[in-house]
C-alpha positions as CSV (number, residue, x, y, z in Angstrom):
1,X,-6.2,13.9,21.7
2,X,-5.2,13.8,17.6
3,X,-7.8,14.6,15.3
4,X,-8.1,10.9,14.1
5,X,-9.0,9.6,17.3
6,X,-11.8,12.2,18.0
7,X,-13.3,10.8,14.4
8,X,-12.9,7.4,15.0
9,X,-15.7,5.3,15.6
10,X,-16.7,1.8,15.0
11,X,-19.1,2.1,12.1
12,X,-16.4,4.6,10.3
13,X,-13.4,1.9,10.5
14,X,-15.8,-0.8,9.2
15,X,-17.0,1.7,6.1
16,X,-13.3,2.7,5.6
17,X,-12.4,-1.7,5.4
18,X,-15.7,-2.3,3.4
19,X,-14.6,0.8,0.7
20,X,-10.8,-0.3,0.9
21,X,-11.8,-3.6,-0.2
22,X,-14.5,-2.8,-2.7
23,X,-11.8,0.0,-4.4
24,X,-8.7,-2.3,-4.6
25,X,-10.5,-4.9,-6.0
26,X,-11.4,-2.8,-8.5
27,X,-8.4,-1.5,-9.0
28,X,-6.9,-4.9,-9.3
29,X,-9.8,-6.8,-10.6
30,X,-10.5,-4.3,-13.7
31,X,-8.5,-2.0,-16.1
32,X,-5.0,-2.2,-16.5
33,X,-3.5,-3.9,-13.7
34,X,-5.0,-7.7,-14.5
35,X,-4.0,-7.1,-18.7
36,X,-0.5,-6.1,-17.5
37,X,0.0,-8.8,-15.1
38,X,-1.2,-11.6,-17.7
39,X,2.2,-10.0,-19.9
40,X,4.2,-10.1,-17.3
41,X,7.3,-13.3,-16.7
42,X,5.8,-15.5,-13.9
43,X,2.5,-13.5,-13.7
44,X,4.0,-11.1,-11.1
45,X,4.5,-7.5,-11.4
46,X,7.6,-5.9,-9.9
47,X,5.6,-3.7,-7.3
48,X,4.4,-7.9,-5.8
49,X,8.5,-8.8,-5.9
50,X,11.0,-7.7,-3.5
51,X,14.6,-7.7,-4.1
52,X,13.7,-6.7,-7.6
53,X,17.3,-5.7,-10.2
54,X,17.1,-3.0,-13.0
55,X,18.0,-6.0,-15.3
56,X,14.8,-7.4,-14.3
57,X,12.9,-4.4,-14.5
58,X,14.2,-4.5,-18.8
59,X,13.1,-7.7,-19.5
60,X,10.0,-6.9,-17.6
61,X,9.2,-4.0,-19.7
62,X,10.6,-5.7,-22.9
63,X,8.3,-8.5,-22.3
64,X,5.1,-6.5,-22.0
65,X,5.6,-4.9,-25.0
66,X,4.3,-1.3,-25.7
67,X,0.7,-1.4,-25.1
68,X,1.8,-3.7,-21.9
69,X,3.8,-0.4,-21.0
70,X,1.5,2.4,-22.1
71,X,-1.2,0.3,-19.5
72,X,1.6,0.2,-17.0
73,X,2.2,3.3,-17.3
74,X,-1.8,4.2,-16.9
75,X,-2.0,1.6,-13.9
76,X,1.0,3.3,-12.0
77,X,-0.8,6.8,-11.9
78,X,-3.8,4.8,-10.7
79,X,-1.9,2.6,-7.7
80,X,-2.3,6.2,-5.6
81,X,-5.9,5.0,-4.9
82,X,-3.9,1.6,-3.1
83,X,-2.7,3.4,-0.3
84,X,-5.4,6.5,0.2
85,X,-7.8,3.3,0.5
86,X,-6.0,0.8,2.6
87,X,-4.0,3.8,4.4
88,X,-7.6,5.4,5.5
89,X,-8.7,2.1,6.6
90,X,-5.7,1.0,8.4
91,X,-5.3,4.9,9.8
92,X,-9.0,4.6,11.3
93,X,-8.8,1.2,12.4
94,X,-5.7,1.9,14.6
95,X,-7.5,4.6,15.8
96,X,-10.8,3.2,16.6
97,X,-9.2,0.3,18.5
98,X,-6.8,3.1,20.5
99,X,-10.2,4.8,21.4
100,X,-11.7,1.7,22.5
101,X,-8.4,0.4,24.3
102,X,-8.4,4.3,26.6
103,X,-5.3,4.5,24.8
104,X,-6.2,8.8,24.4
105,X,-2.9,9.9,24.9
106,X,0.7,9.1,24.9
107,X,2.9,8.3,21.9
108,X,0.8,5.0,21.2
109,X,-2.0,7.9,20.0
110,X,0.8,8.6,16.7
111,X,0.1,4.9,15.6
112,X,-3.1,6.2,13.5
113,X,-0.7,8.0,11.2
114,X,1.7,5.3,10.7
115,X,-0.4,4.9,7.0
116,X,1.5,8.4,5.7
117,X,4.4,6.2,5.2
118,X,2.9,3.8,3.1
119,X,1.6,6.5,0.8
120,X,4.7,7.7,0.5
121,X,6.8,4.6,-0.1
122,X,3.9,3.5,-2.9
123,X,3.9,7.0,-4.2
124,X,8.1,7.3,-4.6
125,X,7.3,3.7,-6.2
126,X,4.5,4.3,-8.7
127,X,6.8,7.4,-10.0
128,X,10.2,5.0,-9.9
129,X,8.2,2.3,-12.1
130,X,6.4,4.8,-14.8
131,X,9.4,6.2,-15.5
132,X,11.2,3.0,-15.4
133,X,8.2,2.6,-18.6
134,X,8.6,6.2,-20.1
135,X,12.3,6.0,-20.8
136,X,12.2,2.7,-22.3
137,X,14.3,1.4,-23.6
138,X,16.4,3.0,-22.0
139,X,17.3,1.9,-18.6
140,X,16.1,4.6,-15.7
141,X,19.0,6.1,-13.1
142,X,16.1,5.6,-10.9
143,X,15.4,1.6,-10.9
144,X,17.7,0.4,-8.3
145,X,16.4,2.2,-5.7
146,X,13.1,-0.5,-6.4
147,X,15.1,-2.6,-3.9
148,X,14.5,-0.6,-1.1
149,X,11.3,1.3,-1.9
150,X,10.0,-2.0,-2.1
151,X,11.3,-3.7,0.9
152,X,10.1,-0.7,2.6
153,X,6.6,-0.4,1.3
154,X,6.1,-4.4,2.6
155,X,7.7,-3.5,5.9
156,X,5.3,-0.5,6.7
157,X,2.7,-2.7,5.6
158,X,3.6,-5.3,7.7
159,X,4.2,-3.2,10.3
160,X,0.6,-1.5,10.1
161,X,-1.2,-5.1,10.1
162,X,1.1,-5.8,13.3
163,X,-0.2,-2.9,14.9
164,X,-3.5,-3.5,13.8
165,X,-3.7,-7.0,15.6
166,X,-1.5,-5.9,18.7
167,X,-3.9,-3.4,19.5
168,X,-7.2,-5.4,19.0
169,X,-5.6,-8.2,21.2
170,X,-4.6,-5.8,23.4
171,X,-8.8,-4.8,23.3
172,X,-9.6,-8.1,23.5
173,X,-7.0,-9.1,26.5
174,X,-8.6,-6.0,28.4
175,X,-11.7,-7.0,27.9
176,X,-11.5,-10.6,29.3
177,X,-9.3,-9.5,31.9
178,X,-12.3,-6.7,32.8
């Protein structure tokens, strides 16, 4: 049995949601993130957008001017907290309901660690967008590859709330059915 399913319990997913939730809206309620976003065109920052083109990603910096950037800049470093938080919540989650399911062993039991993908497509993400705001004004070799990082970072995240209610309705189907 993986590690992640031997720790899993109830009480320990439900502190993981309660701290995940507490800790992004922190993140996102204080500091830099909300003075950034009130520069930004249309209120949205490129990390919320997918699909999003290097000329966006100028007039995006050009628009938040350099204390928008130096705050960006600050915010990005910070983002690594998004997906340690929601990642350890989703991660024990997954987990717990596996446990609770019988699902102990199989492939299914990898599902916990479906998270590490998330913190790596926000990680390559944070570092593509700072230095997208360090070179300014020049434009970043790095930028375009915002399309996919992006895309990606929704799709795992997608994918991990799929699994998330798959497996509790498969709970809950068993249940009835039992």
């Amino acid at each position: 049995m993986p590690w992640i399913l031997r720790i899993a319990t109830g009480p320990r997913a439900l502190i993981a949601v309660a701290i995940a939730l507490v800790g992004t809206g922190i993140l996102f309620g204080t500091g830099p993130f909300p003075r950034v976003r009130a520069l930004a065109p249309g209120g949205m920052l490129p990390e919320e957008q997918i699909g999003y083109l290097p000329e966006m990603m100028m007039m995006f910096l050009r628009a938040i001017g350099p204390e928008g950037r130096a705050d960006y800049i600050l915010f990005q470093r910070l983002d690594i907290l998004t997906p340690l938080l929601m990642g350890s919540a989703a991660a024990l989650v997954i987990a717990w309901l596996l446990k609770r399911g019988g699902t102990t062993s199989g492939w299914t039991t990898r599902l916990p660690y479906l998270p590490v993908l998330f913190l790596l497509t926000e990680v390559v993400e944070d570092f593509v967008l700072a230095r997208a705001a360090q070179v300014y004004p020049e434009a970043s070799a790095l930028t375009p590859s915002l399309i996919v990082l992006t895309g990606a970072k929704f799709a795992v995240m997608f994918l991990m709330g799929a699994v998330i209610i798959i497996c509790g309705w498969q709970l809950v189907w068993r249940n009835k059915v039992s």
